[in-house]
C-alpha positions as CSV (number, residue, x, y, z in Angstrom):
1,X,-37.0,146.9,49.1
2,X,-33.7,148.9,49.7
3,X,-31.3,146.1,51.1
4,X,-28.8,148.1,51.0
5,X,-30.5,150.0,54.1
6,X,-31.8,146.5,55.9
7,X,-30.4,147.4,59.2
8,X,-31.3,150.9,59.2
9,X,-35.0,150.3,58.4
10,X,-35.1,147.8,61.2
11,X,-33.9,151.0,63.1
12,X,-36.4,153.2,62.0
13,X,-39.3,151.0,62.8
14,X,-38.5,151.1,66.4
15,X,-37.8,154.1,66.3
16,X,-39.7,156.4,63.8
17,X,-43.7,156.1,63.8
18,X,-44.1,158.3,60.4
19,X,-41.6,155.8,59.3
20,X,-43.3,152.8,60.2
21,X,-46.6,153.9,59.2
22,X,-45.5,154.4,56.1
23,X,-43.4,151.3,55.2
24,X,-46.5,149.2,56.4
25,X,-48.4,151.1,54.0
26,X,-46.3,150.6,51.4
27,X,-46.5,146.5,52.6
28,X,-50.5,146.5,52.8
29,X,-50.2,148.2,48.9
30,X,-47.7,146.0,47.7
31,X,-49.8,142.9,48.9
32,X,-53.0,144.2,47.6
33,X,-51.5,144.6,44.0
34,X,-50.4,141.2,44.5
35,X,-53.5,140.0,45.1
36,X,-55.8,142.0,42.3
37,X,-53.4,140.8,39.9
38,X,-53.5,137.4,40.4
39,X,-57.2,137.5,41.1
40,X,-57.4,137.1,44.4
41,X,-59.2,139.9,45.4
42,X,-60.8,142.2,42.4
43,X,-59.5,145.5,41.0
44,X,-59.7,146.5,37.9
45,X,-56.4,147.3,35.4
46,X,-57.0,151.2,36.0
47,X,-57.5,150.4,39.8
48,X,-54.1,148.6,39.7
49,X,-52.5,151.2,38.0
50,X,-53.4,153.8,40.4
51,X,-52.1,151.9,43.3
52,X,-48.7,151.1,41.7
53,X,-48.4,155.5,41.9
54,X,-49.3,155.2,45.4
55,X,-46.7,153.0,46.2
56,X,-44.2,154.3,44.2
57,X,-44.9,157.5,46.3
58,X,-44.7,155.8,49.4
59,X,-41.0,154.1,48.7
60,X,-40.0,157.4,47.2
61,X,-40.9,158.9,51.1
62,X,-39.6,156.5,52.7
63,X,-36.1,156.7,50.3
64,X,-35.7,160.1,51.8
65,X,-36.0,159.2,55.1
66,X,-33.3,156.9,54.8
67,X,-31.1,159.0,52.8
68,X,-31.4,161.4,55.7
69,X,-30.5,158.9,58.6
70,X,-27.9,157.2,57.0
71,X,-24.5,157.4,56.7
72,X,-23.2,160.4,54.7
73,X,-22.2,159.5,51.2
């Protein structure tokens, strides 16, 4: 997720809690997805579905916090 921004995310997880929060959040989703869709753990497709928006809510956050602490463009 964003590797253009790879050393600045390491940054901010030192160095922002909100930050860190949620990127690990946005980990612990992306993992349990993973794992309801290949059965590991149950969900249904609804259930899935739902947590994809979460997510995608999550890395849109944590897009703007990086937008904000990096370089200007």
């Amino acid at each position: 997720m964003f590797p253009e921004y790879r050393d600045l995310i390491t940054q901010l997880k030192t160095t922002d809690h909100h930050f860190t929060r949620l990127f690990d959040k946005h980990n612990a989703l992306d993992q349990k997805i993973r794992n309801m869709e290949t059965h590991v753990e149950p969900g249904t497709h609804e259930e899935i579905e739902t947590l994809k928006k979460e997510k995608l809510l999550l890395k849109d956050q944590l897009y703007v916090i990086l937008r904000k602490a990096g370089p200007a463009h």
